[in-house]
C-alpha positions in Angstrom: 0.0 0.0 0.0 2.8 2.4 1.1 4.8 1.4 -2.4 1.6 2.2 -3.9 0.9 5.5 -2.6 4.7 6.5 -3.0 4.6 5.5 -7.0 0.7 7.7 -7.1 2.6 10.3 -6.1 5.7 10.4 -7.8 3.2 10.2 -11.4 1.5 12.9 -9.7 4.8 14.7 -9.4 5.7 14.5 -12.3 2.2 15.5 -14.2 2.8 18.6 -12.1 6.0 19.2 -13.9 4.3 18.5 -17.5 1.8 20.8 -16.7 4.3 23.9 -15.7 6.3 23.4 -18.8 3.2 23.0 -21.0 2.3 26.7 -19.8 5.8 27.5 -19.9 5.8 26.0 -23.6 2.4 28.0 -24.3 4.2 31.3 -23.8 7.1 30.7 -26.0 5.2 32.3 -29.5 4.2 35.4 -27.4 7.5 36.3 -25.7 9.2 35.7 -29.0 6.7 38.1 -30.6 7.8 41.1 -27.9 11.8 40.2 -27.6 12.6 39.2 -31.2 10.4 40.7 -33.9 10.1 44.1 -35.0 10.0 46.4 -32.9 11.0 44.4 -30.1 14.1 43.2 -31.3 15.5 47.0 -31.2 14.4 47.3 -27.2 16.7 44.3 -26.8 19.6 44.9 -29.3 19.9 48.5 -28.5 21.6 47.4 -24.8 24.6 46.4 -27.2 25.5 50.2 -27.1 28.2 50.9 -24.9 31.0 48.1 -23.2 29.2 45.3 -25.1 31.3 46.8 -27.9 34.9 45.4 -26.1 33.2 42.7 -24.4 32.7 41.0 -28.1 36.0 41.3 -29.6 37.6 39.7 -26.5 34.8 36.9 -26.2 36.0 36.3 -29.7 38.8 35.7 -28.9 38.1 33.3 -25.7 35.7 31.0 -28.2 38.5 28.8 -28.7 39.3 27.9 -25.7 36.0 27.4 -24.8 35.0 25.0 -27.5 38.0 23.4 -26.2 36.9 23.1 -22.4 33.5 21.6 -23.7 35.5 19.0 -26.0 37.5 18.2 -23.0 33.9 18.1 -20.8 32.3 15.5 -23.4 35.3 13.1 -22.9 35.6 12.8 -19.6 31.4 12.4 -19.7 32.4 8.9 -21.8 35.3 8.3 -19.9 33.0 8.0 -16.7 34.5 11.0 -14.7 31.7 12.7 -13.8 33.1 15.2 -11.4 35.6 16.6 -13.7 33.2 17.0 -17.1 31.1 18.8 -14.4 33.5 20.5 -13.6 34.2 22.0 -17.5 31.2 22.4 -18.4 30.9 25.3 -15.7 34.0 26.9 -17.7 33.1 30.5 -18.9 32.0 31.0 -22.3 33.3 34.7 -22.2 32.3 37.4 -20.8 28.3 38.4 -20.5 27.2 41.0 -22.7 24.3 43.5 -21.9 22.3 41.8 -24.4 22.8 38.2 -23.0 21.6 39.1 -19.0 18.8 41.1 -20.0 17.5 37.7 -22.5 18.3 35.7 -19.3 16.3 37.7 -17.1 13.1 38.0 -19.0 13.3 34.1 -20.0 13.3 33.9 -16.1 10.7 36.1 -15.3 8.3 36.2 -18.3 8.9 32.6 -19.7 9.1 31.1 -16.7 7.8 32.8 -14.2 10.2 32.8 -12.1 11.0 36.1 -9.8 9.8 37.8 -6.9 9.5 35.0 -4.9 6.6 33.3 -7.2 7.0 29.6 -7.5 4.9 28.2 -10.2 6.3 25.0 -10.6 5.0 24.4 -6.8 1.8 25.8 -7.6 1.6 23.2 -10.8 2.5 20.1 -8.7 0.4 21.1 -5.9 -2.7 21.3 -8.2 -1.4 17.9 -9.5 -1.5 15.9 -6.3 -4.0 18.5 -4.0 -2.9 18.0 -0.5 -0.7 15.8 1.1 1.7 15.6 4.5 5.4 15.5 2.2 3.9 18.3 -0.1 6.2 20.8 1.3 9.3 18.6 1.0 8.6 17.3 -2.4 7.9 20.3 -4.1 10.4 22.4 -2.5 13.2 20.1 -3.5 11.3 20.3 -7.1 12.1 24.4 -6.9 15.1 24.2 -6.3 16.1 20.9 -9.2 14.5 24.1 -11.2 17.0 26.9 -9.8 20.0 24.3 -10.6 19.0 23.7 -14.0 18.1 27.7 -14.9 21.7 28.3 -13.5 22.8 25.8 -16.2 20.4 26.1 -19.2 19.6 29.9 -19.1 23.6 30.7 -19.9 23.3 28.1 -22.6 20.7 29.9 -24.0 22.0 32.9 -24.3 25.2 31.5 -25.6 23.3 29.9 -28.7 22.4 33.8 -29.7 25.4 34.7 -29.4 26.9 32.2 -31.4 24.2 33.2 -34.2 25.5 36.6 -34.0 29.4 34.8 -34.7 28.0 32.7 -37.7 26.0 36.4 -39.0 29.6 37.7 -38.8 31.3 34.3 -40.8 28.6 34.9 -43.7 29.0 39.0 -43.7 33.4 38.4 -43.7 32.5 35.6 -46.6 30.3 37.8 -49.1 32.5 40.8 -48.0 35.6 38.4 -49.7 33.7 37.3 -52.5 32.5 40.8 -53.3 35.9 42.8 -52.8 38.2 40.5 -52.8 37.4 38.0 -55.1 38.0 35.3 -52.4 36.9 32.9 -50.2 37.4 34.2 -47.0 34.9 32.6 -44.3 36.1 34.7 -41.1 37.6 37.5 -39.9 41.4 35.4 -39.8 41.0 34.8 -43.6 39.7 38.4 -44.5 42.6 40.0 -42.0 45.2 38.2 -43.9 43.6 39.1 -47.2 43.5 42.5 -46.8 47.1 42.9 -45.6 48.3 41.1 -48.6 46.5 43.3 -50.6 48.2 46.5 -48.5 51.6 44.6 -48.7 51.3 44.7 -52.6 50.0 47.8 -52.8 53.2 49.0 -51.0 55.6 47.5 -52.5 54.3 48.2 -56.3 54.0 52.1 -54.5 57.9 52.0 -53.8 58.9 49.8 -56.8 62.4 51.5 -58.3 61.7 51.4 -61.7 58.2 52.8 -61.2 54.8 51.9 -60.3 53.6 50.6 -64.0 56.4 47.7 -63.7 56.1 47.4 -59.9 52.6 46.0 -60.5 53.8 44.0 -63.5 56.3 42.2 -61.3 54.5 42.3 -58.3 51.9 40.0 -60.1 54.7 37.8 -61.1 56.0 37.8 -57.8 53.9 38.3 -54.9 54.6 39.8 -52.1 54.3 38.0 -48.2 52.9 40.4 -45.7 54.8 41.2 -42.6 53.5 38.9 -38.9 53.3 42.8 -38.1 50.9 44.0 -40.8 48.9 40.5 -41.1 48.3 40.9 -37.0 47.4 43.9 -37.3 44.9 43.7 -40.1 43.3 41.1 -38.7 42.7 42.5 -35.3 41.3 45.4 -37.2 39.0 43.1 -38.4 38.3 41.2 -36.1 36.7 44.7 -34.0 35.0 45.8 -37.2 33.1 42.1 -37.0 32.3 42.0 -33.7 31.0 45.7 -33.8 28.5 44.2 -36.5 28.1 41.2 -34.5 26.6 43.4 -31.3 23.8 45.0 -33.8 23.9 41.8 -36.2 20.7 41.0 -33.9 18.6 43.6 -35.8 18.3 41.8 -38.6 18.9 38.0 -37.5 16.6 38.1 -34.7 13.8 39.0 -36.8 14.9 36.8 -39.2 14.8 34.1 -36.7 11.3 35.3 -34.9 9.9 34.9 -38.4 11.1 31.7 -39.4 10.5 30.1 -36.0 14.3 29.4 -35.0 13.9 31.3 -31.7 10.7 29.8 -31.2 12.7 25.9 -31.6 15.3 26.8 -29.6 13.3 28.1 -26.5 11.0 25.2 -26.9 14.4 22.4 -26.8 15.9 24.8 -23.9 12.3 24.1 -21.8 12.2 20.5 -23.2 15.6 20.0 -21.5 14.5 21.6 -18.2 11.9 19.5 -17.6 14.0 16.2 -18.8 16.8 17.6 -16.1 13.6 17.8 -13.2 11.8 14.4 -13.8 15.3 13.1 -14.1 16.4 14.8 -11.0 19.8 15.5 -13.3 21.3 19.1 -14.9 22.9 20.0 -17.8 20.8 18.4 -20.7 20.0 21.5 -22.8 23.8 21.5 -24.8 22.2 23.6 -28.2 24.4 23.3 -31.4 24.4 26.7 -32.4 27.7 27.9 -30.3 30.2 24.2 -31.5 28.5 25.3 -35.5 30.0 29.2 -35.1 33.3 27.8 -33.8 33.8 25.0 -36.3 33.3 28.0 -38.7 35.9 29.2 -37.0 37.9 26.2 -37.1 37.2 26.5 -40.6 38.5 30.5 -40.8 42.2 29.2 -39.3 42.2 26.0 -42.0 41.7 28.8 -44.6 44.8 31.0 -43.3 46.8 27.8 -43.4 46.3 27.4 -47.1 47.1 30.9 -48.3 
């Protein structure tokens, strides 16, 4: 009877649970509608005025190393060391942009409900099961599976925009080549390099000693290697110029992405994993592609560089 009893209430537990992420999933088309479409998507792009602007070149730089960390987390998740893939997947993706805490704390408050002491996943599994002595316990330690998982899906989340905003950038550097350049140049590595072998020549054909008119002739005969100096220095130019774009990039993507129901996806697999993480009493399901796509675009960039 007792076994009974404990397995009526653990269904009843979990219908709760279903029923707070059903609402949760039932508010996903409207809160895209004010955060992502026009005119929304200006209120929340706008807050990328001001030290969003350095935070982006630098967290630019730090991809690699996390993309890295992460690779290093799903190996030790196969090799059975559980405290250490933990452990990395806690690493820092970067530094947290304007943009990114103000996405997190709506999808807390408005999505989910979340703030100002409000507990709607207890309401849900106290509707679920009515009254009973351990209803306290149970869906306390329910609230606060949820708090553990928010801490680790709700930064995931607003990584995956982010990492939209790097792949915007890959495209603009790429069509930026092909326009031009006349080259494939998927990043801001490849178009950095480009451009400083482009100034290199230009140079060199400038101070050529038997004039400019044969300088070019030879020049194209010969071609000349950029200096580490000028190709750094290119590229880094670059590299700010991109992730300028890439802090406003949401103007346009975002509504892109409201309209073609990627944001709407990607909140609905971010809630899907939440409530996989509370009826499995686990965290750290919700692992979106978006951020390992923009940094094997990157991956791609450095491959290019190699080549040239």
């Amino acid at each position: 009877m007792i076994k009974a009893a404990d397995e009526a209430l653990y269904k009843a537990i979990e219908a709760g649970i279903s029923a707070y992420f059903d609402g949760c999933r039932g508010r996903v088309p409207g809160f895209v509608r004010k955060h992502f479409a026009l005119p929304g998507a200006w209120h929340t792009n706008r807050r990328a005025l001001g030290w969003d602007l350095v935070r982006a070149p630098l967290n630019l730089l730090w991809a690699p190393v996390y993309i890295l960390s992460q690779i290093l987390a799903w190996l030790c998740g196969r090799l059975k060391l559980g405290p250490l893939a933990r452990l990395l997947r806690r690493f820092p993706s970067g530094m947290q942009t304007q943009v990114q805490t103000y996405l997190m704390a709506r999808t807390q408050s408005q999505l989910l409900e979340v703030s100002d002491g409000r507990q709607p996943l207890r309401a849900a599994i106290a509707q679920s099961i009515l009254s009973r002595e351990s209803l306290d316990d149970l869906s306390l330690e329910q609230e606060r599976q949820l708090q553990a998982a928010l801490m680790d899906a709700l930064p995931q989340y607003a990584l995956t925009r982010t990492a939209s905003a790097d792949i915007s950038n890959t495209l603009l550097a790429t069509l930026a080549g092909a326009f031009t350049l006349q080259k494939f140049t998927p990043g801001a590595l490849a178009i950095g390099a480009a451009l400083a072998g482009i100034l290199a020549q230009q140079m060199a054909v400038a101070e050529f000693i038997l004039g400019p008119w044969l300088g070019h002739w030879y020049y194209t005969l010969f071609p000349v290697q950029p200096a580490t100096e000028l190709v750094l220095l290119s590229t880094a130019s670059t590299m700010v110029l991109l992730a300028v774009f890439a802090c406003f990039s949401g103007l346009i993507s975002d509504p892109f992405q409201a309209y073609t129901g990627i944001h709407q996806r990607r909140l609905v697999r971010m809630l899907n994993g939440l409530e996989r993480d509370l009826k499995n009493r686990d965290t750290g399901n919700f692992r979106p592609k978006d951020a390992y796509l923009a940094r094997v675009m990157d991956l791609l960039d450095a491959a290019r560089i190699s080549l040239m």
